[in-house]
N, C-alpha and C positions, 0 to 999 in steps of 0.2 A: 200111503202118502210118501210122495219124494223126499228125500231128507232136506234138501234144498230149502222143499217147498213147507218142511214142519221148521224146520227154523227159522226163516220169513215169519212164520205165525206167532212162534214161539217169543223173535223178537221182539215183534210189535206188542205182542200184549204185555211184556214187561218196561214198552217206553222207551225204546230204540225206532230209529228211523231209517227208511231206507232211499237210496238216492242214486243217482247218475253223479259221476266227478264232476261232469258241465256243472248240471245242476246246485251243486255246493259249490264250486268256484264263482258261480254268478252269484250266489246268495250272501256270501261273503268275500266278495272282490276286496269291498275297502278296508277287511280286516286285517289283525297282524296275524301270520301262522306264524307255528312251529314244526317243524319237520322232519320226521326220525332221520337220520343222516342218510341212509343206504334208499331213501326213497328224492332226495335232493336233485340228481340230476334230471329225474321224473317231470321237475316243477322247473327247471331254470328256464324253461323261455317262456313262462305263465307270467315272472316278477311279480312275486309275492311279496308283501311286506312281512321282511321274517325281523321274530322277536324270539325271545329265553325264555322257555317254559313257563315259568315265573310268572309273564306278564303277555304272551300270547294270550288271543281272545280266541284262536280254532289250533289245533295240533291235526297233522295226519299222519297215521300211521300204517304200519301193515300187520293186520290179526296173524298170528301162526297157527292158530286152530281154531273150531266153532264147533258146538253141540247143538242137535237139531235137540235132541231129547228138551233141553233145557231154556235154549236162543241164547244160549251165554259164546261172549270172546273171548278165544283165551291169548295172549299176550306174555312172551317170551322174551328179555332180554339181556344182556350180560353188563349194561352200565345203566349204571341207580339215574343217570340225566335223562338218558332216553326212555325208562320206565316211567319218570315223570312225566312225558308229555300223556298218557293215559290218565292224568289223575288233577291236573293244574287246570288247563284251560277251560273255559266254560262250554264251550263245544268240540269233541271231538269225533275224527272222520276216521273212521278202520276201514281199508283196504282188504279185502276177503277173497280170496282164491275160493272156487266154490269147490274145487279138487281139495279142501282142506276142511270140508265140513264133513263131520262125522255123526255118524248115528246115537252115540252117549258120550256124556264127559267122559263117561271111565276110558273108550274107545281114543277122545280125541287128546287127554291127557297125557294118554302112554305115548303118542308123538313128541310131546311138548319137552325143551330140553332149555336150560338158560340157570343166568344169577337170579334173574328177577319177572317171576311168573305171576301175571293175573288172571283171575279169572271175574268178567264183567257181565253181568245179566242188566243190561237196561243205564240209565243214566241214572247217578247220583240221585236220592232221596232217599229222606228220612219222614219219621210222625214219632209224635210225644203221645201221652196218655190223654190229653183231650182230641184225637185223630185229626191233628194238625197236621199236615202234610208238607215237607218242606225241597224243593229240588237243590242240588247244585251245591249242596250244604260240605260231602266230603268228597265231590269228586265232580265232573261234567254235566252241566243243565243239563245237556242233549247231547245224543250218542247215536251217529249216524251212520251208518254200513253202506258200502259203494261195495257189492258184487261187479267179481271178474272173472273172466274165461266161462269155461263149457264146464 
């Protein structure tokens, strides 16, 4: 299997979604984003309603690695605000070079360089001892991947 194509799998089965940008721009037109800075001129003739991490309802970012092994994002960055937008909003969108998915974390790791490294398998959730299942509790309801390039 393509690595591509085993991290597609890998992410959906851990509760990531995958998407076209059209697609999540039309599905949250009327929401506030927030938006890692170095991806801002990307967005300016879209006129997004931009908010502060804090209180954005979608953040976009751009993944720096992925593990096919795993489906996990991994998320590199050198200021503690712009790490938050992966952890605040209730929906956020990663921007995926598919030239940046790798065949194991250990493989896609040794790329990964920054102050502040995630690494995300899936959106937010947790379960207690009676297998209550809860989303959204320390981090993003939904966690949506927009694949880019060849």
């Amino acid at each position: 299997m393509k690595k591509v194509d085993l991290f597609l799998e890998n992410f959906k089965a851990a509760g990531g979604e995958v998407a076209s940008l059209d697609d999540v721009l039309g599905e949250f037109g009327g929401c506030t984003f927030c938006i890692e800075p170095r991806l801002k001129k990307r967005f300016v003739e879209k006129r997004l309603k931009e908010a502060p991490p804090e209180e954005a309802e979608v953040s976009i970012t751009r993944a720096t690695a992925a593990a096919a092994d795993t489906g996990s994002l991994i998320f590199a960055f050198d200021e503690e605000d712009t790490h938050k937008l992966t952890a605040l909003p209730k929906v956020h969108v990663a921007l995926l070079q598919k030239r940046k998915i790798y065949k194991t974390i250990e493989d896609a790791l040794r790329k990964v360089e920054g102050s502040y490294i995630s690494v995300v398998t899936g959106p937010s959730k947790t379960g207690d001892i009676e297998l209550i299942h809860v989303a959204g509790v320390h981090g993003p309801e939904r966690l949506i991947v927009v694949l880019e390039g060849k």
